[in-house]
C-alpha positions in Angstrom: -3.2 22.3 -30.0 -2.9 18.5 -29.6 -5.2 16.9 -32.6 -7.9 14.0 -31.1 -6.0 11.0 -32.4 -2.4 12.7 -30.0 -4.8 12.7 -27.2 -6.2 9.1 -27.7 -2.4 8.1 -27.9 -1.6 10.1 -24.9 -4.0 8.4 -23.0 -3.1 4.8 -24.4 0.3 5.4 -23.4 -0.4 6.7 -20.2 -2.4 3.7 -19.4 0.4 0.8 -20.7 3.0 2.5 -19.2 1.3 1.4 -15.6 2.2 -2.4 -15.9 5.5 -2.2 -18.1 7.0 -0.3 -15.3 5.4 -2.4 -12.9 6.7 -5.3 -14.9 10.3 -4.0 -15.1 10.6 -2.7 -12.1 9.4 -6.4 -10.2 12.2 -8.0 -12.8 14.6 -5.3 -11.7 14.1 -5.7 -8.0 14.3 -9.2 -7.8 17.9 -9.6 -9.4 19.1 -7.6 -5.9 20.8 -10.2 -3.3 17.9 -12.7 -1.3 18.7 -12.7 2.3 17.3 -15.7 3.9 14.8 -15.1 7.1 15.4 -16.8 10.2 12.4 -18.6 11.5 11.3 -19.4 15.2 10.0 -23.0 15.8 5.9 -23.0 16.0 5.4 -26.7 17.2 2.5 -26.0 19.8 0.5 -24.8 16.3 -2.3 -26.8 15.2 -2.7 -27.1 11.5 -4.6 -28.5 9.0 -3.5 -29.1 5.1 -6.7 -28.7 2.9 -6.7 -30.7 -0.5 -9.0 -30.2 -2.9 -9.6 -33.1 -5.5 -11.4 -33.0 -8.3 -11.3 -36.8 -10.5 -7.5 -36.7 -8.9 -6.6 -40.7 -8.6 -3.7 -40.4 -10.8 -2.3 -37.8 -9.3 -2.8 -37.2 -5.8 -0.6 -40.1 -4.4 2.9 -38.7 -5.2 1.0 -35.4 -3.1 0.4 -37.6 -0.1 3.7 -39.1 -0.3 5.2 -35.8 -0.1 2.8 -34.4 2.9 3.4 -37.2 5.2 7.2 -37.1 5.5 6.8 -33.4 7.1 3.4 -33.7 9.4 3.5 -33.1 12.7 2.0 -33.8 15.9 -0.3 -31.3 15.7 -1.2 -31.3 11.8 -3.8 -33.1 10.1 -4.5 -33.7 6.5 -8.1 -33.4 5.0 -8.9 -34.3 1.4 -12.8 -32.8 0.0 -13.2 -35.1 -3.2 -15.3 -32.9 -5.2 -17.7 -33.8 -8.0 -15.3 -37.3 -8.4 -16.3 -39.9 -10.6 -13.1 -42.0 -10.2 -11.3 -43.8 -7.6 -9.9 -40.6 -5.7 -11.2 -40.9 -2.1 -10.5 -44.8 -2.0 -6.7 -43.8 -2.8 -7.0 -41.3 0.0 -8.3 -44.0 2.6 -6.1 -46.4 1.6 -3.3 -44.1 2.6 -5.0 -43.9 6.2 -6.1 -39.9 5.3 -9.4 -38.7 6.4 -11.8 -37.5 3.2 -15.2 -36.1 2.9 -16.7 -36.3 -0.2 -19.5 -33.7 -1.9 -21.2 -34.1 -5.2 -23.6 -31.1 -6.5 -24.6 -30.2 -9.8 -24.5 -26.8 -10.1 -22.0 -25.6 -7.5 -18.6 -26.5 -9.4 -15.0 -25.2 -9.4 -12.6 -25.6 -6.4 -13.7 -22.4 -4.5 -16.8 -24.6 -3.3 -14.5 -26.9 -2.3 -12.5 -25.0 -0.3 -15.8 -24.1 1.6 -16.9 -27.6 1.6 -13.8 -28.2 3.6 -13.4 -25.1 5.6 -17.2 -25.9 7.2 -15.8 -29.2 8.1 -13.1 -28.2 9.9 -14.7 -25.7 12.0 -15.7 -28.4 14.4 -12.0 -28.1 15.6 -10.2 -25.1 14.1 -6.7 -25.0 13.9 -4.5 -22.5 14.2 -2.9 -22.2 10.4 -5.0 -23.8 7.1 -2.6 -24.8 4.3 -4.7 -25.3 0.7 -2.5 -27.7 -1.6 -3.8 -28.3 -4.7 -4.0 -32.7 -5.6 -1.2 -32.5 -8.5 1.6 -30.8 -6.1 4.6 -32.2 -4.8 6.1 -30.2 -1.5 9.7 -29.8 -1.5 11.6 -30.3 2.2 10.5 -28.3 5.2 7.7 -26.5 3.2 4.9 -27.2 5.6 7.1 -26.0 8.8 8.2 -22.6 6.6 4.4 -21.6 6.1 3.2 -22.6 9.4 5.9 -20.0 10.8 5.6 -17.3 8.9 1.9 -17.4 8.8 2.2 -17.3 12.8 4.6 -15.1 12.5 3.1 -12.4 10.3 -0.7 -13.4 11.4 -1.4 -12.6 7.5 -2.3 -15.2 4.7 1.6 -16.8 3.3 2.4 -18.1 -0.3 4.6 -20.2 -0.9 6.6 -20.4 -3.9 4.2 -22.3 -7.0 6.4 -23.6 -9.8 4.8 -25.8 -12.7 7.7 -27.6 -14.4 7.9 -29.1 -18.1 8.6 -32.7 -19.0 12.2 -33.1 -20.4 10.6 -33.2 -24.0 8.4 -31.1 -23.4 7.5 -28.6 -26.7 8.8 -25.1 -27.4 5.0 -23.7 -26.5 5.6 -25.8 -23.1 8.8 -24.4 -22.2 8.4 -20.7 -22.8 4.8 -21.4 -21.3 6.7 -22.6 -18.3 9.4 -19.9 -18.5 6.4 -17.2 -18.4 5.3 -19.4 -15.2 8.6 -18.7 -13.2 8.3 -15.2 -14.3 4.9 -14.5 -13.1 5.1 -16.8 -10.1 8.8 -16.2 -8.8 10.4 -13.2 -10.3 8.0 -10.6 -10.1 6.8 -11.4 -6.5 10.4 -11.9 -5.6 10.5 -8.2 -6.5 7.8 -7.2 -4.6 9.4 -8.9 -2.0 12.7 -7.1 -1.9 10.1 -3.9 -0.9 8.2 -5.6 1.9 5.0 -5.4 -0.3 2.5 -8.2 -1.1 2.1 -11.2 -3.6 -0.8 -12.6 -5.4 -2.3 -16.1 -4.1 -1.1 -18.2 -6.5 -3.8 -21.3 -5.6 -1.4 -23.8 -4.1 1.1 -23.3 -1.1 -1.1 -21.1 0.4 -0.8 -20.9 4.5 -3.6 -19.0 6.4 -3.9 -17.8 10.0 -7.6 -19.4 10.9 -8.9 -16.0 11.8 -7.7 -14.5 8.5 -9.6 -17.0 6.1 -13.3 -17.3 8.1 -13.2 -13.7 7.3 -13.8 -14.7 3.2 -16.4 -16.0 1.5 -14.9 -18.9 -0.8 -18.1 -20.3 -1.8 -17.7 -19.8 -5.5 -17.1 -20.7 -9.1 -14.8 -18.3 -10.2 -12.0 -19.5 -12.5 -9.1 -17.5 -10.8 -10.5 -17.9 -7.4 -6.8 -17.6 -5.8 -6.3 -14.0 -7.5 -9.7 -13.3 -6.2 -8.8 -14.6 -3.0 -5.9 -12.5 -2.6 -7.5 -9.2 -4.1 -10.3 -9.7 -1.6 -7.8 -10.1 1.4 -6.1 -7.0 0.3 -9.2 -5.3 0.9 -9.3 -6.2 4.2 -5.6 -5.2 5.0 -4.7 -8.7 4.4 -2.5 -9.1 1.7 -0.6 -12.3 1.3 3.1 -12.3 2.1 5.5 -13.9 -0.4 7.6 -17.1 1.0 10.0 -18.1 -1.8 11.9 -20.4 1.0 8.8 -22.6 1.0 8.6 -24.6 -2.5 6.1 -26.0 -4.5 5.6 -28.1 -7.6 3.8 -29.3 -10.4 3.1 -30.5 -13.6 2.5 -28.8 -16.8 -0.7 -31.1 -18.5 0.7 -33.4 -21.0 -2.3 -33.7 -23.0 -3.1 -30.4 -25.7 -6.3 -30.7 -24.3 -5.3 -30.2 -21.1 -3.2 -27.1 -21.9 -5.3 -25.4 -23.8 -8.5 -25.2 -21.2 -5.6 -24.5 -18.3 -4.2 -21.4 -20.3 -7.7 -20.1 -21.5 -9.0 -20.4 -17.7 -6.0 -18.7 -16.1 -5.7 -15.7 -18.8 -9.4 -15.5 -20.0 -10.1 -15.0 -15.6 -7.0 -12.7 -15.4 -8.2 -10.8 -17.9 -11.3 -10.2 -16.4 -10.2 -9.6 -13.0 -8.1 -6.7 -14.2 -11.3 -5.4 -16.1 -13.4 -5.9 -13.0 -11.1 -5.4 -9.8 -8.3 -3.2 -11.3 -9.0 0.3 -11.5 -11.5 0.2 -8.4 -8.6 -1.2 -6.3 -6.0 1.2 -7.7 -8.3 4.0 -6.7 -9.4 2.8 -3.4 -5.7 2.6 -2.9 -4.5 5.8 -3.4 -7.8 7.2 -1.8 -6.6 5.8 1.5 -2.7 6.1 0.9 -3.0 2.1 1.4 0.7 1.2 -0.1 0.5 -2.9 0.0 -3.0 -2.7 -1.6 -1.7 -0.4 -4.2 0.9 -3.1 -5.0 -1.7 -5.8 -5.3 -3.8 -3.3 -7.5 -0.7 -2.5 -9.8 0.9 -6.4 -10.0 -2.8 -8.0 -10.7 -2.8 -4.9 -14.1 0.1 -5.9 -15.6 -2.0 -8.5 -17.9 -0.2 -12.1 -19.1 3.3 -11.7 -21.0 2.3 -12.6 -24.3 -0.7 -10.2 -24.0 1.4 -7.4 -22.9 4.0 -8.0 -25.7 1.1 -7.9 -28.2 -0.2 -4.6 -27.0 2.7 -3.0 -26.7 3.8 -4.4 -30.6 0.3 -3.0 -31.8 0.5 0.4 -29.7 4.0 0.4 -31.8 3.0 0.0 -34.8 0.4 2.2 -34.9 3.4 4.7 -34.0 5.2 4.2 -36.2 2.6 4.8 -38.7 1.6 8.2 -37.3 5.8 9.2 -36.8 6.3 8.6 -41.0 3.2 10.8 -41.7 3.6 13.1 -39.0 7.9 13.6 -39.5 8.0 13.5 -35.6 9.7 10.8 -33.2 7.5 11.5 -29.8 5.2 10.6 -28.7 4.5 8.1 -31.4 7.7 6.1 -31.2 7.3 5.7 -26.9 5.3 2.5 -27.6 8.8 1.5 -29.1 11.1 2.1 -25.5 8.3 0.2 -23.4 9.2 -2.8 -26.1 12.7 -2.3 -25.6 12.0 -2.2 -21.7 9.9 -5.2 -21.2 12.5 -7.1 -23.8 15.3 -6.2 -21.4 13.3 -7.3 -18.7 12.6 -10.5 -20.2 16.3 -10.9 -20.9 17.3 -10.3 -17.1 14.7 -13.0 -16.0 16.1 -15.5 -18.3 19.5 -14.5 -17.4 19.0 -15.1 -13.5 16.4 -17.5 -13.5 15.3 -19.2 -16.6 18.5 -20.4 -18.0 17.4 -24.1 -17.1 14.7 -24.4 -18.2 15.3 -23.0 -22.0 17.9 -22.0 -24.1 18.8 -18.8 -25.9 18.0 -20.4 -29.2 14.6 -21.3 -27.6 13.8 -18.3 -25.9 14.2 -16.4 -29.3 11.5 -18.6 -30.5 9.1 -16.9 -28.3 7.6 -14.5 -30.5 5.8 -17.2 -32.3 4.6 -18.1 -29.3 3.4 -15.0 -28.3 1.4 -14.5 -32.1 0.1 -18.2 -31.4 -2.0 -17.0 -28.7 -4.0 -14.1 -30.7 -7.0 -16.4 -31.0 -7.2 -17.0 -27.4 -7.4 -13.1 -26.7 -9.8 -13.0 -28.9 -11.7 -15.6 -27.6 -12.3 -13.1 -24.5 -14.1 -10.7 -26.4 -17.0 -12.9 -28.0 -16.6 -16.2 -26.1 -15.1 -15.7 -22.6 -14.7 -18.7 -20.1 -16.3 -18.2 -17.1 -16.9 -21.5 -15.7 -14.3 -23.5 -13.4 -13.4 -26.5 -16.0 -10.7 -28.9 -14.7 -7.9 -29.4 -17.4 -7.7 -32.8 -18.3 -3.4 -33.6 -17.5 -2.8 -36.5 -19.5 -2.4 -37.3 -23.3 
C-alpha cells in the first residue's frame, strides 16, 4: 500500500513532469535544421501597423524610423497615444504619421488601446493589422514577411520578439535576457519544427482583419498578448510562429523599470496558467484539438527561474524522504527532471545564447534564480493585476 505522503508525491510529480517535458522537448526540437519558407508577393494587401503609446516620446522615433523604410503603397501607420502626459503625439505628427489620442481614468493598460485603435480603423479595414509596440525597432523586410504569411495562412502571425541587453548591462540583465531568447525563440522554434502554434508575444503580431474583430481586446489585463493568443486558440486560431520576421527591443535601463516589467510579465503568467491552463488542456483533449493542446501545454510550463525553483524544492524534499525511506524512486525523480531542464538549458545556450553570455556568466544563474523568491512570493499575498507601464530609463 502506497502511504498518503507517496501519493501526494505521485501526484506532484505527475503534475511537473507536464512542462519539463514540454520544456525539453521545445529545446530539443528546435536544435533540428530551420528550413526557410518561400513566400509569394502580397502587394494588392492593404495593411495597417497599429502602435500603441503610452508616455512614449523618448522612444517611439527610432520605431518610426524603422517602419517607414518598409511601407508600402497600400500600408498605413496609426499611432493611439494612450493616457500621455508627454510630448508623444507631437513627435508622431511631426513625423507626418496620423495619431488619435484617448485619455480615461479608469480604463488603463494597452489592451484598451488596441481597441481604441481597432474602432478607428473600422471606418476602412484593411486586410492584415500589425500591432508594434512604441519601443521596437523592425529589422529588414519584417512588415512584408507578416503581411504574407498572415495572407497566406489566414491565421493571426508572430513575429520573432527579442529584448536585447545594453553592452554593460548586469549579470541579472543578461541571464534575464538569455531567459528572453529562450522563451521567445527557442521554445516556439520547437513548436515550430511540429507545425503547432506559438504564444502572442505582444509585439510583431500580424492579423488577418477578420481574425482579430472576432476578439474582444477591450481590457486591462497585464499579459494581454498571452490572453490574446489563448483566446484565439479557442476559436481555432492559434498564432503561427515567423522567426524570419524580427523584432527588437530594449531591456529598461532603470531598476525601476525592470522590476515592475518582470513582476507584470511573471505575476500575469502565473495567473494565466492558474486560470486558463487546466480548462484549456482539457477542452483540448475533449475535442482531440492538437494545436490548442500545444498552446495549453507551452502557456503551463511557468517562467524558468520558477520552474528551477520547484523542481530544486520537489528535490529536496526527495531526498529527504529517500535517506529515511532507504529507497531511490520515486523520491529521487524530482532529481532527473533537474538534470533534464539543466541539459536543456545547456543546449539553448549552446545554439543560441552564446552571444549574449558567457559560460562563466551563465553559471552565475542560480543566484539569479534564488533572487527572484520574493517576487513569487509576492503572487501569493500581493499579486499585480493592474497594467503598469515600466518606467525604461535610469
Amino acid at each position: 500500500m502506497l502511504s498518503f505522503i507517496e501519493v501526494i508525491f505521485y501526484v506532484a510529480i505527475a503534475v511537473l513532469s507536464v512542462p519539463v517535458f514540454t520544456f525539453c522537448l521545445q529545446v530539443c526540437l528546435a536544435m533540428l535544421p530551420f528550413k526557410h519558407e518561400s513566400r509569394k508577393a502580397t502587394a494588392q494587401a492593404s495593411v495597417a501597423i497599429l502602435i500603441p503609446a503610452h508616455n512614449e516620446s523618448s522612444s517611439i522615433l527610432p520605431t518610426l524610423l524603422s517602419i517607414k523604410g518598409q511601407l508600402g503603397p497600400n500600408t498605413k501607420v496609426l499611432v493611439v497615444a494612450d493616457n500621455c502626459s508627454d510630448d508623444t503625439a507631437e513627435i508622431v505628427k511631426r513625423q507626418g504619421v496620423e495619431v488619435i489620442e484617448r485619455t480615461h481614468a479608469t480604463n488603463r493598460g494597452k489592451g484598451y488601446a488596441l481597441d481604441f485603435g481597432i474602432q478607428h480603423l473600422t471606418k476602412n479595414p484593411p486586410d492584415v493589422l500589425i500591432v508594434l509596440d512604441a519601443d521596437c525597432v523592425l529589422e529588414k523586410d519584417t512588415i512584408s514577411i507578416l503581411v504574407s504569411d498572415a495572407m497566406c495562412h489566414q491565421r493571426p502571425i508572430q513575429a520573432l520578439y527579442l529584448m536585447q541587453s545594453q553592452s554593460h548591462a548586469s549579470l541579472k540583465i543578461k541571464i534575464a535576457e538569455f531567459a528572453w531568447l529562450v522563451k521567445n525563440w527557442v521554445r516556439p522554434l520547437g513548436l515550430h519544427r511540429l507545425g503547432l502554434p506559438c504564444q502572442l508575444m505582444g509585439s510583431g503580431m500580424a492579423f488577418p482583419w477578420h481574425v482579430i474583430k472576432q476578439v474582444n481586446l477591450a481590457s486591462g489585463h497585464i499579459v494581454e498578448d498571452m490572453k490574446l493568443g489563448v483566446d484565439l486558440a479557442k476559436l481555432n486560431l492559434a498564432p503561427r510562429f515567423c522567426p524570419e520576421a524580427l523584432v527588437r527591443s530594449q531591456f529598461p535601463t532603470s531598476e525601476e523599470g525592470i522590476k515592475t516589467q518582470r513582476t507584470r510579465w511573471e505575476h500575469g503568467h502565473i495567473g494565466m496558467i492558474v486560470k486558463e491552463g487546466p480548462f484549456l488542456i482539457g477542452q483540448s483533449i475533449k475535442h482531440l484539438n492538437l494545436k490548442k493542446l500545444a498552446i495549453a501545454l507551452d502557456m503551463c510550463v511557468p517562467p524558468l527561474a520558477l520552474l528551477i525553483l520547484i523542481i530544486v524544492g520537489l528535490s529536496g524534499l526527495g531526498v529527504t524522504f529517500s535517506v529515511f525511506t532507504q529507497q531511490l524512486f520515486p523520491w529521487l525523480l524530482p532529481v532527473v527532471f533537474l538534470l533534464l531542464v539543466g541539459a536543456a538549458v545547456m543546449l539553448a545556450w549552446l545554439k543560441f545564447g552564446r552571444s549574449i553570455l558567457s559560460f562563466n556568466t551563465l553559471m552565475m544563474a542560480p543566484f539569479y534564480v534564488l533572487a527572484k523568491i520574493p517576487l513569487y512570493v509576492k503572487f501569493l499575498y500581493k499579486r499585480q493585476s493592474e497594467w503598469v507601464r515600466s518606467k525604461r530609463d535610469s
